[in-house]
C-alpha positions in Angstrom: 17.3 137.2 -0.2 13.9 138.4 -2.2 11.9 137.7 1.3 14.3 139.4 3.9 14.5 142.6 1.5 11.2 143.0 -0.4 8.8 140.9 1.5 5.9 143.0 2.0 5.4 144.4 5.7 8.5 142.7 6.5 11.2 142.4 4.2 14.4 145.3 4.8 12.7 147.6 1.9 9.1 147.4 2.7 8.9 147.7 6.6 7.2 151.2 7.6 9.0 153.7 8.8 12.6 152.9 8.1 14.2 154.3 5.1 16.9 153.3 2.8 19.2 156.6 4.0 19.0 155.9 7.7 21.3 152.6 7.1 23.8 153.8 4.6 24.8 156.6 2.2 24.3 156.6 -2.0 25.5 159.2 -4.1 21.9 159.9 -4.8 21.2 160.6 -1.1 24.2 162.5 -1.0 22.9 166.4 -2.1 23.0 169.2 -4.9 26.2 168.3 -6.5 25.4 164.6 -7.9 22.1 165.6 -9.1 23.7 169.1 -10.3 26.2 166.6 -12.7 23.4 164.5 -13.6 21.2 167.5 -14.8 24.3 168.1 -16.8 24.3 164.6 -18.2 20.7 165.2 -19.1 21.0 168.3 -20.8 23.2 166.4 -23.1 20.7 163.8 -23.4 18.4 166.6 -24.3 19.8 168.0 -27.4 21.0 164.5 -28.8 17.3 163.7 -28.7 16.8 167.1 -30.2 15.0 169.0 -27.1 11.2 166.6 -27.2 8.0 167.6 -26.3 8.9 165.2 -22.8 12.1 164.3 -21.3 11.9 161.7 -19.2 14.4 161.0 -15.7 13.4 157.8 -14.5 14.5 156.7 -11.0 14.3 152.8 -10.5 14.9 152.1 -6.9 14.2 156.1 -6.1 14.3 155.3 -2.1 12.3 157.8 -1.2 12.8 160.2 -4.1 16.1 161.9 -2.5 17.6 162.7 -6.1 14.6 163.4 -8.1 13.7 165.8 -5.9 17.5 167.8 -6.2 16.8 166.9 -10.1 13.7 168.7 -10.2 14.5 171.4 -7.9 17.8 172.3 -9.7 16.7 171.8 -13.4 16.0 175.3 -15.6 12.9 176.8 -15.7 12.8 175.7 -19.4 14.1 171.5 -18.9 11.9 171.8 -16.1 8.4 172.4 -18.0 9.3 169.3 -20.3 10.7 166.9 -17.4 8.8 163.8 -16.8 10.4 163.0 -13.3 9.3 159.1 -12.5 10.5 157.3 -9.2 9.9 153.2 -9.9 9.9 151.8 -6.1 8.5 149.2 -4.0 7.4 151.1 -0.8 4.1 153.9 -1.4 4.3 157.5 -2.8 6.4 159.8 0.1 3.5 162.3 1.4 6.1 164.6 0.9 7.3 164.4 -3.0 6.3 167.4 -4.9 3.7 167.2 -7.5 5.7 167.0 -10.6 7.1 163.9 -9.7 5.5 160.7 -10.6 5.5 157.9 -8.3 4.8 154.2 -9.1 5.9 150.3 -8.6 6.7 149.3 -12.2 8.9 151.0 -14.7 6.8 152.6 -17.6 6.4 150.6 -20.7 8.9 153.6 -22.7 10.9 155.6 -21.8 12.8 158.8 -23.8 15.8 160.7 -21.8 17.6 158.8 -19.1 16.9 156.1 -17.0 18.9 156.1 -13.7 19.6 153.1 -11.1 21.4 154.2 -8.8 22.6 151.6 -6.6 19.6 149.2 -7.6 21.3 146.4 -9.4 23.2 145.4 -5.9 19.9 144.8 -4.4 18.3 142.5 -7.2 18.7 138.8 -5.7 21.0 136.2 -6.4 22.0 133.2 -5.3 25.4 132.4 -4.3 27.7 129.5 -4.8 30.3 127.4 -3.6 32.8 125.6 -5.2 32.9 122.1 -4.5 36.2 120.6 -6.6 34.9 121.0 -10.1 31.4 122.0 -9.4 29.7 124.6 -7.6 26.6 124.4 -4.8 24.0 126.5 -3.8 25.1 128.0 -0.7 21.8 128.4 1.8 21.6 130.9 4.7 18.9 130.4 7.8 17.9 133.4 9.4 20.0 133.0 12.2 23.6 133.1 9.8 23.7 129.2 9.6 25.0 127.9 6.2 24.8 125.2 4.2 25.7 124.0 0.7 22.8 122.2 -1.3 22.7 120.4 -4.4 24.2 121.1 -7.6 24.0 124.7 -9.6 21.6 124.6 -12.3 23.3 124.2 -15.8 21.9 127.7 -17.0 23.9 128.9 -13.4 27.3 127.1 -14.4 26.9 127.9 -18.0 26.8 132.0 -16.5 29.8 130.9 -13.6 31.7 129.3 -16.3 32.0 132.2 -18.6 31.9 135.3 -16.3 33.3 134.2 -12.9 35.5 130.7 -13.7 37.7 131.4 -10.9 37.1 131.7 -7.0 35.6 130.2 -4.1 32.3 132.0 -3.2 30.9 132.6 -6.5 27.7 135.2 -6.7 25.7 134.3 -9.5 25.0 137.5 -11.2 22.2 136.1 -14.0 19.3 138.0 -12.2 21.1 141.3 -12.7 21.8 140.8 -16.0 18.5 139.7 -16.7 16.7 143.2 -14.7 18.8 145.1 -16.5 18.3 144.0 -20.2 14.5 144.4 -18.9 15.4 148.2 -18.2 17.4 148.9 -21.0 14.6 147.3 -23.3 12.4 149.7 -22.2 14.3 153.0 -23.2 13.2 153.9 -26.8 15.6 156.8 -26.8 18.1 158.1 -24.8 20.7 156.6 -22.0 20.3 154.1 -19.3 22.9 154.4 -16.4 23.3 152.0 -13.8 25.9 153.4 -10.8 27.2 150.9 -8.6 29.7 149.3 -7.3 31.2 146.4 -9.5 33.8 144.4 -10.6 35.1 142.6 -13.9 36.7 139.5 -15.0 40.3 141.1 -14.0 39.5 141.6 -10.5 36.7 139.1 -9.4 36.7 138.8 -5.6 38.1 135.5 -4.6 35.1 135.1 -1.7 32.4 137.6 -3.6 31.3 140.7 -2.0 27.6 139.9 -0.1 27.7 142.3 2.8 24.8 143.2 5.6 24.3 147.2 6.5 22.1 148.5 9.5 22.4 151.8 11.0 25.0 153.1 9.2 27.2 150.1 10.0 28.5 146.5 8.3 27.0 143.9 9.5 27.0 139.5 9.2 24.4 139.6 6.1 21.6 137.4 7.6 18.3 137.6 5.6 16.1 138.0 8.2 14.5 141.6 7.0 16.4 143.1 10.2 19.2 144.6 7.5 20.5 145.6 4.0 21.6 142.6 2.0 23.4 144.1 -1.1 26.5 142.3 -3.1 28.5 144.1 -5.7 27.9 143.8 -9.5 29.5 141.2 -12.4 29.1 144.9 -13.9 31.0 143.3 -17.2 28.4 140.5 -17.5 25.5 143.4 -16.8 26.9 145.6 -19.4 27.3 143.1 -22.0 23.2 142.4 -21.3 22.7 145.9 -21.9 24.4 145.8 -25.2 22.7 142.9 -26.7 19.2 144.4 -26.1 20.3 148.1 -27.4 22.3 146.9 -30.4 25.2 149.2 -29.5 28.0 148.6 -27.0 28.3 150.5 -23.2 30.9 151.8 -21.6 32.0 151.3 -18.1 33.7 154.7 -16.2 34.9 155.3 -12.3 32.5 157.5 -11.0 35.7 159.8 -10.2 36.3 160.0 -14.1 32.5 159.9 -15.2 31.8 163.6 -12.8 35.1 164.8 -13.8 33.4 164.6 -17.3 30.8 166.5 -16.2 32.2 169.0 -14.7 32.6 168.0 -11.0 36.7 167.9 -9.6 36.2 168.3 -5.8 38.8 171.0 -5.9 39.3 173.6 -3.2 39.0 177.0 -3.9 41.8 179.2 -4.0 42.6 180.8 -0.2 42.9 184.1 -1.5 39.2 183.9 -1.8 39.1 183.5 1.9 40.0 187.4 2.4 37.3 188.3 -0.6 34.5 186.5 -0.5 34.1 184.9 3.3 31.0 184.0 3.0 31.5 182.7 -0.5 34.9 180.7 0.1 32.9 179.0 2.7 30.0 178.0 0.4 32.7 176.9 -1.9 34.7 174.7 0.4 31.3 173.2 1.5 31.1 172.6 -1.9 34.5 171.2 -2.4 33.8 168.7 0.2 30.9 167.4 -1.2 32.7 167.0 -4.7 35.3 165.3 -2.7 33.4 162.5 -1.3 31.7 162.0 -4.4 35.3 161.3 -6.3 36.8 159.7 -3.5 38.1 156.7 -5.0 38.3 154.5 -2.0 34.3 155.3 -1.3 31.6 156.9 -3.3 34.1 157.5 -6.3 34.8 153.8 -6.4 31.4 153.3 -8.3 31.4 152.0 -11.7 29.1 153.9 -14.0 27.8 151.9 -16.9 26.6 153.9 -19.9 23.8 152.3 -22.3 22.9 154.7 -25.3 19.5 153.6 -26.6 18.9 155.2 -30.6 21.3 157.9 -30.4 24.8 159.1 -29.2 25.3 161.3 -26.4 28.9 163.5 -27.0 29.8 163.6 -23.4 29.9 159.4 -23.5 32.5 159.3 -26.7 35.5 160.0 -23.9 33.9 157.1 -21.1 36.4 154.4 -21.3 
């Protein structure tokens, strides 16, 4: 899975000239409105840090810095003199990304405001497991879909199957997630870290796991050949609780329909007596609408999980994510 999506020149993420948004659709690609409720989220951030000299948004897996760039774009004059936009990916600086947004391959050593993966965490590697009576296997896939189950899971794997995901055939070990995000969280001094992505707990673990291929738009068999997107859902449970232990301080875990809706985003039509008013503006509204919609959506985009890490402070709008 590492080679077929990050192996340079050749792996899924690092081939030239295909990008992330030509084979499927995040929130972050999606427009105004999902940075426009970030922003919101930050401006919280902002005065629970006390409005600092720097404010940091950093993007890990930035694509090609879709949402940073609404972020920046949409941010007041006065947030936007302070931000410290930073897109953390694999693939060269876009020739296109506006000069007050840094670009570079590594997280920076601290971070104070929000850190954002978007969608990231479902691209870390794992391996994947079988059950085999009582134990479990390593489940190996050629690049031509072949499978076959190898030895024994290592007793650090188990001891993660056995106390996150006991039940189930296809079991996807989730360890490396946990492990890059504790990394992230640990390197927020203050502020938020916010991983969106879809996810699923103890209470609804998928019975065959969740490890899907995308290309063009479509679902397809995942074969790790670097022809498509390899992503699995997140043990987002076993990822928050890794979260936790660095910060010191629990997370909370929120539908994405519920997390915008706290930040001011309903997908709600506007009212058709606006229609004879304001033509022009019932029409920019309903566009609007329809964005909101398929951001909240719970059977798409809304499904997301949004998983909340305060770092050294407490941002209001998180004290109602449940």
């Amino acid at each position: 899975m590492q080679e077929a999506l990050y192996a340079d020149g050749t792996g899924f993420y690092r081939r030239a000239g295909s990008r992330p948004a030509d084979h499927f659709r995040t929130s972050g690609h999606s427009g105004p409105r999902f940075a426009s409720a970030l922003l919101t989220l930050l401006e919280r951030i902002d005065v629970s840090l006390d409005h600092p000299d720097r404010l940091d948004v950093v993007d890990i897996g930035a694509g090609r810095g879709e949402l940073l760039r609404f972020m920046f774009a949409l941010a007041r004059p006065e947030l936007r003199e302070r931000l410290r936009p930073i897109g953390v990916e694999v693939v060269p600086r876009p020739a296109d990304l506006p000069e007050g947004i840094a670009w570079q391959a590594t997280r920076p050593d601290s971070v104070t405001g929000l850190l954002l993966a978007t969608e990231w965490l479902d691209n870390v590697p794992l391996d994947v497991a079988i059950r085999d009576g009582d134990e479990y296997r390593y489940l190996l896939v050629d690049t031509d879909g072949g499978e076959a189950a190898d030895g024994r899971v290592s007793e650090v794997d188990a001891t993660w199957i056995r106390h996150w995901w006991p039940a189930g055939e296809r079991i996807e070990i989730g360890l490396p997630r946990d492990l890059a995000w504790a990394d992230a969280v640990g390197h927020v001094s203050r502020g938020l870290a916010l991983a969106v992505d879809y996810g699923h707990t103890r209470a609804d673990r998928p019975e065959f796991g969740t490890l899907s291929g995308f290309r063009d738009g479509r679902w397809i068999q995942p074969v790790p050949d670097g022809s498509c997107d390899l992503t699995a859902h997140i043990a987002a449970d076993a990822v928050a609780a890794a979260g936790s232990a660095v910060a010191g301080v629990e997370s909370s875990l929120v539908r994405q329909t519920e997390a915008l809706r706290l930040l001011g985003l309903s997908g709600a039509r506007p009212p058709m007596e606006m229609a004879q008013r304001d033509p022009a503006g019932y029409a920019r509204a309903l566009a609007d609408a329809s964005h909101a919609a398929e951001l909240t959506d719970p059977a798409g985009l809304g499904g997301h999980l949004w998983l909340f890490q305060p770092v050294g402070t407490t941002v209001p709008a998180l004290r109602m994510a449940r």
